[in-house]
C-alpha positions in Angstrom: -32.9 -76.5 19.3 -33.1 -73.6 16.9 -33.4 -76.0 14.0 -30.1 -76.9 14.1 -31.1 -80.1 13.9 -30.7 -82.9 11.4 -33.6 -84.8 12.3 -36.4 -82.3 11.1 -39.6 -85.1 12.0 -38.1 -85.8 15.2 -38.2 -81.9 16.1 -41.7 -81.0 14.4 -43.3 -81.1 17.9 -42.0 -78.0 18.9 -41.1 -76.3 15.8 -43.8 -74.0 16.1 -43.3 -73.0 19.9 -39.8 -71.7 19.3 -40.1 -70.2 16.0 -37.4 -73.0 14.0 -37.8 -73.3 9.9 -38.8 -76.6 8.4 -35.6 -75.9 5.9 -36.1 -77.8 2.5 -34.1 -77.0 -0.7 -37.3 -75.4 -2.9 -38.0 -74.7 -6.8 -39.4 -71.1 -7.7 -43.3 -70.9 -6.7 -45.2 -70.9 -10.3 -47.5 -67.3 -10.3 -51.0 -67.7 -11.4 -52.5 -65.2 -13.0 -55.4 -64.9 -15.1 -59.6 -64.8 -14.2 -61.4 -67.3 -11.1 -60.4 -70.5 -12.3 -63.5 -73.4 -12.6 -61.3 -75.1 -9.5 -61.4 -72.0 -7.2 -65.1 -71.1 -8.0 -66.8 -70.4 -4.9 -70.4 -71.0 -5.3 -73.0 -69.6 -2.5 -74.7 -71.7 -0.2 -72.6 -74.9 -1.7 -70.4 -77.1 0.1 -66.5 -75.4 -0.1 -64.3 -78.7 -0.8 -61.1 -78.3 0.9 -58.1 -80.8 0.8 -56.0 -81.4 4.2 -52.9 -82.7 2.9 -50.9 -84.3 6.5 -47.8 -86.2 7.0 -49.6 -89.5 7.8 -48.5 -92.6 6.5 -45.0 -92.8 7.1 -43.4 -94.8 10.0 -42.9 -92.0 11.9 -45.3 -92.1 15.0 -44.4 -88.5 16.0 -45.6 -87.2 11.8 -48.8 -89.4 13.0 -49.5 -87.6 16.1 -49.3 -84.5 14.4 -50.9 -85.4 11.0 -54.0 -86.6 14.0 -53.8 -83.4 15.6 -54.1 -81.0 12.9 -57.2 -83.0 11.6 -58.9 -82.5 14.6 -58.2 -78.9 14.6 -59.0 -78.4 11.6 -62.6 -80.2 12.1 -62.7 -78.2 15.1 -62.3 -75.1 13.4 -65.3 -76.4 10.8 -67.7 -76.7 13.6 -67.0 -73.2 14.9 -67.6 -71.8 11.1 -71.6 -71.6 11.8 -73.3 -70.9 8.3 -70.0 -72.1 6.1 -70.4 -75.6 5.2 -66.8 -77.2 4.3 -66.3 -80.4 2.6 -62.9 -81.3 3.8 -60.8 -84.4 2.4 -57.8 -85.6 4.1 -55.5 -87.1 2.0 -52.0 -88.6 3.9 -48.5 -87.7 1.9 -45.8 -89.7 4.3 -44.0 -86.4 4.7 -42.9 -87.0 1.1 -43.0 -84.5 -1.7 -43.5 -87.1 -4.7 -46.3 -88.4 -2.5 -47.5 -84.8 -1.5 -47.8 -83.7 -5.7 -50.2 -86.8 -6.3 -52.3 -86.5 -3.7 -52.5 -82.7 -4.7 -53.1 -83.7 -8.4 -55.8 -86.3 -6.9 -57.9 -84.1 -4.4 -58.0 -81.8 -7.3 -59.2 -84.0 -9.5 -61.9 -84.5 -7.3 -63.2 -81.3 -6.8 -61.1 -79.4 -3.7 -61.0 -75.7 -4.4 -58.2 -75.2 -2.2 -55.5 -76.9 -0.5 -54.6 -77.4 3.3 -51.2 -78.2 4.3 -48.1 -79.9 3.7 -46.2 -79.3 6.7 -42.9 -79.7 5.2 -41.4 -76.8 3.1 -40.5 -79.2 0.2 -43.5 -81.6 -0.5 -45.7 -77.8 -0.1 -43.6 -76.8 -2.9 -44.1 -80.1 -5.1 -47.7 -79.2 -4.4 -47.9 -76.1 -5.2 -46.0 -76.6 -8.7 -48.6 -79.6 -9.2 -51.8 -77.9 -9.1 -50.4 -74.3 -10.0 -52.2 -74.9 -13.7 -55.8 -75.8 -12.2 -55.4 -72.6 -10.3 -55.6 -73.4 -7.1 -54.2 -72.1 -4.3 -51.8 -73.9 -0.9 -51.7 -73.0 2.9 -48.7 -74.9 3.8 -48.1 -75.5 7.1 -44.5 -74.5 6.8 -42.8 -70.7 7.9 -40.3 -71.5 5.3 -40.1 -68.2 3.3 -38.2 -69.8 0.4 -41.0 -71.9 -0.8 -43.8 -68.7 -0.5 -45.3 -66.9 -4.0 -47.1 -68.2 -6.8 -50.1 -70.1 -5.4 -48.6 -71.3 -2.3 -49.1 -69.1 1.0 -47.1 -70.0 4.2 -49.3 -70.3 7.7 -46.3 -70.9 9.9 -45.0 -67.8 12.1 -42.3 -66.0 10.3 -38.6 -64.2 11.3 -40.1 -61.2 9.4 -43.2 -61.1 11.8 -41.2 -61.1 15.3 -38.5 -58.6 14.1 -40.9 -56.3 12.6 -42.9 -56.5 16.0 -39.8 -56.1 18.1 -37.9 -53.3 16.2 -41.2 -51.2 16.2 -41.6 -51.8 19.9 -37.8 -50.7 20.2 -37.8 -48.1 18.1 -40.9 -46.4 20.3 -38.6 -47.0 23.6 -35.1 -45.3 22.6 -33.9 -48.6 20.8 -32.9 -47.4 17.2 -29.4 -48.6 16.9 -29.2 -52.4 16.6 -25.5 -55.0 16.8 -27.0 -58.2 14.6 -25.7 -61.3 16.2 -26.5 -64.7 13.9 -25.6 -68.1 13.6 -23.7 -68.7 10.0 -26.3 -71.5 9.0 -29.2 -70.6 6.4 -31.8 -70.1 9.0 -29.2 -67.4 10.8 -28.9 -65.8 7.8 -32.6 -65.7 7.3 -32.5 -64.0 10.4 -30.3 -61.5 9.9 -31.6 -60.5 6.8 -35.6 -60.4 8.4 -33.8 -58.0 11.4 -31.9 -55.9 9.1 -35.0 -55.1 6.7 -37.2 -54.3 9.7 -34.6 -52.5 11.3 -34.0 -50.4 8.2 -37.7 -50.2 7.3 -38.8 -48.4 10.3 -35.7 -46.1 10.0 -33.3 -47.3 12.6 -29.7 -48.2 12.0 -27.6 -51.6 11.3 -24.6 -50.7 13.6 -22.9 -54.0 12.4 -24.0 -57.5 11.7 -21.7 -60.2 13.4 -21.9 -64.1 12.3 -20.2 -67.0 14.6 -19.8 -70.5 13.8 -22.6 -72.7 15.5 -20.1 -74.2 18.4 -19.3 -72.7 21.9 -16.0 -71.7 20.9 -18.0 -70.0 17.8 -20.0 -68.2 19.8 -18.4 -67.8 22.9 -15.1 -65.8 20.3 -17.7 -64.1 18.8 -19.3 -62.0 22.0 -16.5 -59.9 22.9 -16.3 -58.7 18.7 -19.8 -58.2 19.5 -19.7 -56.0 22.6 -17.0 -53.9 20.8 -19.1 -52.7 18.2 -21.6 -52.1 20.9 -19.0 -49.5 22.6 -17.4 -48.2 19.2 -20.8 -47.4 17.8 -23.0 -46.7 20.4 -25.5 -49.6 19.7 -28.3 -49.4 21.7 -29.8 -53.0 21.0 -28.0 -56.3 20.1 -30.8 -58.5 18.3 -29.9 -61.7 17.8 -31.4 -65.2 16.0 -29.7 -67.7 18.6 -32.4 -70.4 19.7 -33.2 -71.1 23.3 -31.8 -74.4 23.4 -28.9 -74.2 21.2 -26.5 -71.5 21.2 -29.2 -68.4 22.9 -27.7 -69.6 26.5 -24.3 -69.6 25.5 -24.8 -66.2 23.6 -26.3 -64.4 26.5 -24.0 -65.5 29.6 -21.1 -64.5 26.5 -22.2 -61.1 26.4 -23.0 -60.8 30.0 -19.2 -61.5 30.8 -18.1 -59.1 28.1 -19.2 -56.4 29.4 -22.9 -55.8 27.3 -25.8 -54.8 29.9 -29.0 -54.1 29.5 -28.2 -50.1 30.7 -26.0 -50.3 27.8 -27.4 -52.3 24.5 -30.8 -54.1 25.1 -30.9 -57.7 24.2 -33.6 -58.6 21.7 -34.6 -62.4 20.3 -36.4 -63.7 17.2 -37.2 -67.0 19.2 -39.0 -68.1 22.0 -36.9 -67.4 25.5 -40.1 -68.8 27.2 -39.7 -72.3 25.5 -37.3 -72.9 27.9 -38.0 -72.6 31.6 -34.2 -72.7 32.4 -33.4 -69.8 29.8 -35.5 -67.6 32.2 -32.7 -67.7 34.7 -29.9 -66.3 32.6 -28.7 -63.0 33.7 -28.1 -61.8 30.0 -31.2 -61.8 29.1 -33.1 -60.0 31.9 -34.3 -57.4 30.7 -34.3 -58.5 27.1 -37.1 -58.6 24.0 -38.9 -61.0 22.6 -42.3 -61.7 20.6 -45.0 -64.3 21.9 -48.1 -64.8 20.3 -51.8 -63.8 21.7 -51.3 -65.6 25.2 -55.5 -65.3 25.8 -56.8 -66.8 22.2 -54.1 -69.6 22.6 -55.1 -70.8 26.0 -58.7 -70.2 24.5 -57.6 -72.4 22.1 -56.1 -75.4 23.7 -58.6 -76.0 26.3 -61.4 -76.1 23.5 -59.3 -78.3 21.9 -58.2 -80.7 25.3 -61.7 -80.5 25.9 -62.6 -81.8 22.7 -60.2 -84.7 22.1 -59.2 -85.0 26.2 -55.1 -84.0 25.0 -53.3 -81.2 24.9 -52.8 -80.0 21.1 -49.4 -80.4 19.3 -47.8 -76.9 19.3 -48.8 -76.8 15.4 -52.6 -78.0 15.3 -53.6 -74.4 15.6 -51.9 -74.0 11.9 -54.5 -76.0 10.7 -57.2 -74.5 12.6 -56.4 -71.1 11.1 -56.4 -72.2 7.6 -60.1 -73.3 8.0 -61.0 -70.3 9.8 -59.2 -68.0 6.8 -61.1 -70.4 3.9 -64.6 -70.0 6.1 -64.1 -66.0 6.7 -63.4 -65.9 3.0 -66.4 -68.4 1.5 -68.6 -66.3 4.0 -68.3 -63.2 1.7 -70.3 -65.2 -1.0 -68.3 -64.5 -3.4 -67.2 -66.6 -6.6 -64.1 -65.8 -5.9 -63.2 -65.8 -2.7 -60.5 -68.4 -2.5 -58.5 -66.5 -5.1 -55.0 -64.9 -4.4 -56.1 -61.5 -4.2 -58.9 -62.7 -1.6 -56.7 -64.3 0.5 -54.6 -61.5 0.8 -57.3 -59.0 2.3 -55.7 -56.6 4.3 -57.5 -56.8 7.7 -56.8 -60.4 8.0 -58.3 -63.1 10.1 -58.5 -64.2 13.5 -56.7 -67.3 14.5 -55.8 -69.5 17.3 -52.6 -67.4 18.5 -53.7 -64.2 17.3 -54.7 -62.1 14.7 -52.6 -63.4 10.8 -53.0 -62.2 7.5 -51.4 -63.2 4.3 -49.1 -61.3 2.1 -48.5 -61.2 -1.4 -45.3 -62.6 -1.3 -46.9 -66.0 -0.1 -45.6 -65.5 4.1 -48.0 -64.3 6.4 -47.8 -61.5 9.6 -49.3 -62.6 13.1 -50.2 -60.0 15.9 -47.5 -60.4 18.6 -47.0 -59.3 22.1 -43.9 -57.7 23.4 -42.5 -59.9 26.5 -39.2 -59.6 28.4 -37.8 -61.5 31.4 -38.3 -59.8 34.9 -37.2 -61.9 38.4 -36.9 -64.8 36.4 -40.8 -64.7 34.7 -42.3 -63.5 31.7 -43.8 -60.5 31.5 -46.2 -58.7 29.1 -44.7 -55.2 28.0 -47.3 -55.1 25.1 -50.3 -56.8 24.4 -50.5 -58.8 21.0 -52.9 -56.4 18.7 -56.6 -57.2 17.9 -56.9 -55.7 14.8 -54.9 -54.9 12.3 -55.9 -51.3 11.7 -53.7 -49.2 13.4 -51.3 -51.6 14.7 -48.5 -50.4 12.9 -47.9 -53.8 11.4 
């Protein structure tokens, strides 16, 4: 399901679980620049008014559910904040960006110095654009990496975050030469592009990137073009952006029968292979790399929050939870400007609901992984998603 999907609503519930893009067409994020705007001044001991912008109001039950779970976790994340007091607003957008932009314009208007959300990679951009003059800054919901910069930040798990993560891991276990196997859609070439800068950055080699059409013949004619670079170059991984229910399966048992083993190139994923408790079985990909998120502070997490509300969370309430837990971290500094770009951006970053996150200048974000593979059939830990972010190597 590796957003290949045309029905992005229908697939929100488990966007976040295997790593898939909310994929909008997006205008350039405007930059602010200039002194602590009057709408971003933090002042101590007073109220922090934040706006949580969610996709209610549509006719979409399953935007309802989640617009429902991400309030609560963000009002469970206010309760945890202790001595922060936050003034939190929701205002519902439909999912829809001309929507979004007014309700932005609105909560502004009445007094939030920051804003929480859209989910959806093109209404956070409408809303960014809309309130980039008052100076105030967005944590979207999205992982889209298009729509990041200016005043909008991204709180959705990135490409960039899982294949810096894995390539370092790699690159510390005799990986260093990497075959790029992608899908030929934009999110596969998002991909490639996130594998091939961490690959590079960390200064291993691109032994050849290979696209396939998004069909079985596509991918199943692609594997054996794959293995022979594997052979002719010496490759010693083949990473690859295939999603674990969409074209990972057919990828893996492709390469299996062409020859690539483990002894030979080591598989490694950008997705989730644990989404799917089927994929586990595959013969391809024991053995193989992926990133998961801090396994402890998200069971931590949901049973708070199934405790709470007496349901299990939607895979993207957490998002929401983080936000709040960033904005409180931040207003606890007492500073008047603390919800300002180059506050958000601190380096050592906050603690979240899946792990460790900070936020980079370029609007995305980078989340403290662990390093799984697939043993027997099960997951199992190789290395531990980091606690801090000094001397992580992230």
């Amino acid at each position: 399901m590796f957003a290949r999907l045309t029905q992005p609503r229908k697939a929100a519930a488990r966007l976040l679980a295997l790593f898939s893009i909310l994929w909008l067409a997006a205008c350039q994020p405007i930059v602010a620049t200039g002194p602590v705007s009057d709408a971003q001044r933090v002042t101590p001991g007073a109220p922090v008014k934040v706006a949580l912008l969610v996709p209610a109001g549509s006719s979409s039950q399953s935007d309802a559910l989640l617009a429902s779970n991400l309030e609560n976790a963000a009002r469970l994340a206010i309760a945890d904040l202790g001595n922060v007091e936050i003034d939190m607003k929701v205002y519902p957008t439909a999912g829809d960006p001309a929507r979004a932009a007014r309700a932005a314009t609105t909560a502004v208007a009445e007094g939030a110095q920051i804003i929480l959300g859209p989910l959806y990679a093109e209404a956070a951009n409408a809303v960014g654009v809309a309130v980039a003059d008052q100076g105030v800054n967005v944590l979207a919901f999205s992982n889209n990496p298009t729509i990041a910069g200016g005043n909008v930040f991204i709180l959705g798990p990135t490409f960039s975050s899982a294949a810096t993560r894995l390539v370092q891991y790699g690159r510390a276990n005799g990986i260093d030469r990497y075959v790029v196997a992608y899908g030929n859609d934009l999110q596969g070439v998002i991909g490639r592009d996130s594998i091939v800068n961490a690959v590079k950055s960390s200064g291993g080699a691109v032994a050849g990137t290979q696209a396939y059409e998004l069909s079985q013949a596509g991918v199943q004619s692609a594997a054996p073009r794959v293995a022979e670079t594997v052979r002719g170059t010496g490759a010693t991984g083949v990473f690859t952006t295939a999603g674990v229910n969409a074209d990972l399966p057919i990828l893996a048992n492709a390469l299996n029968k062409a020859g690539v083993t483990p002894q030979q190139a080591r598989m490694l994923g950008l997705t989730r292979w644990d989404a799917a408790p089927q994929a586990l079985t595959l013969p391809g990909l024991q053995n193989g790399l992926f990133a998961v998120p801090d396994t402890a502070r998200t069971r931590a997490f949901e049973q708070r929050y199934s405790s709470t509300y007496g349901a299990q969370p939607h895979p993207l309430a957490g998002l929401a939870y983080d936000g709040i837990a960033a904005i409180g971290a931040l207003a606890a500094t007492g500073r008047a400007d603390a919800l300002t770009r180059n506050a958000l951006v601190t380096s050592q970053g906050f603690k979240g609901t899946s792990g460790i996150f900070r936020l980079l200048s370029n609007g995305t974000n980078q989340r403290g992984l662990a390093v799984a593979t697939i043993r027997n059939n099960q997951v199992v830990i190789l290395d531990p998603a980091p606690t801090s972010f000094r001397g992580a190597g992230l």
